[in-house]
Residue, then its C-alpha position, 0 to 999 in steps of 0.5 A: x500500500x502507497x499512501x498518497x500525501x500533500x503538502x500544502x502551506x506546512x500541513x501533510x495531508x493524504x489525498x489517496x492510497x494505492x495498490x501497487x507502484x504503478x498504481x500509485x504514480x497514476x494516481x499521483x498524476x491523476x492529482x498533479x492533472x487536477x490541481x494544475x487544470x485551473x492554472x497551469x504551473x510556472x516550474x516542476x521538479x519530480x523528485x526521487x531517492x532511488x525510482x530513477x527508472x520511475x523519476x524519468x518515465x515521469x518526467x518525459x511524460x511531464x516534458x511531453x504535455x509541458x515543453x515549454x516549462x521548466x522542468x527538472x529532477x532532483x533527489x531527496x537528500x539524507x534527512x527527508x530519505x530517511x523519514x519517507x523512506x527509499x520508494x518515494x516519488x514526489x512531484x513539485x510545482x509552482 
């Protein structure tokens, strides 16, 4: 089971649960489609500590809808990976 968890100005909040990666990161960009439908975003950073495979089937997706953003991946440092855990994917923007 992969909780699915936003953070929003300081409070972490679960928006969903998943069976299954796959099944997670649908959901995830299900979420990421809904909440940028209104405005669409400036930048977007997919971050991951060890899904590297998955942080880049994302992000080539995110760079196909999106060319003209910017649009990175990152990693989640020591400190954050050690409280989320190694399988966590996040998506970020503004």
């Amino acid at each position: 089971m992969y909780p699915l968890v936003e953070l929003k100005e300081g409070s972490i909040d679960l928006f969903g649960k998943a069976l299954g990666l796959k099944n997670a990161i649908d959901k995830m960009l299900d979420y990421f489609y809904e909440k940028t439908k209104k405005s669409k975003p400036q930048a977007i950073s997919v971050i991951s500590a060890t899904l590297k495979k998955e942080q880049d089937d994302i992000f080539n997706k995110l760079k196909e809808e999106f060319p003209d953003l910017y649009i990175v991946k990152s990693v989640f440092g020591s400190v954050i990976g050690a409280h989320i855990g190694k399988e966590c994917l996040a998506i970020l923007w503004f």
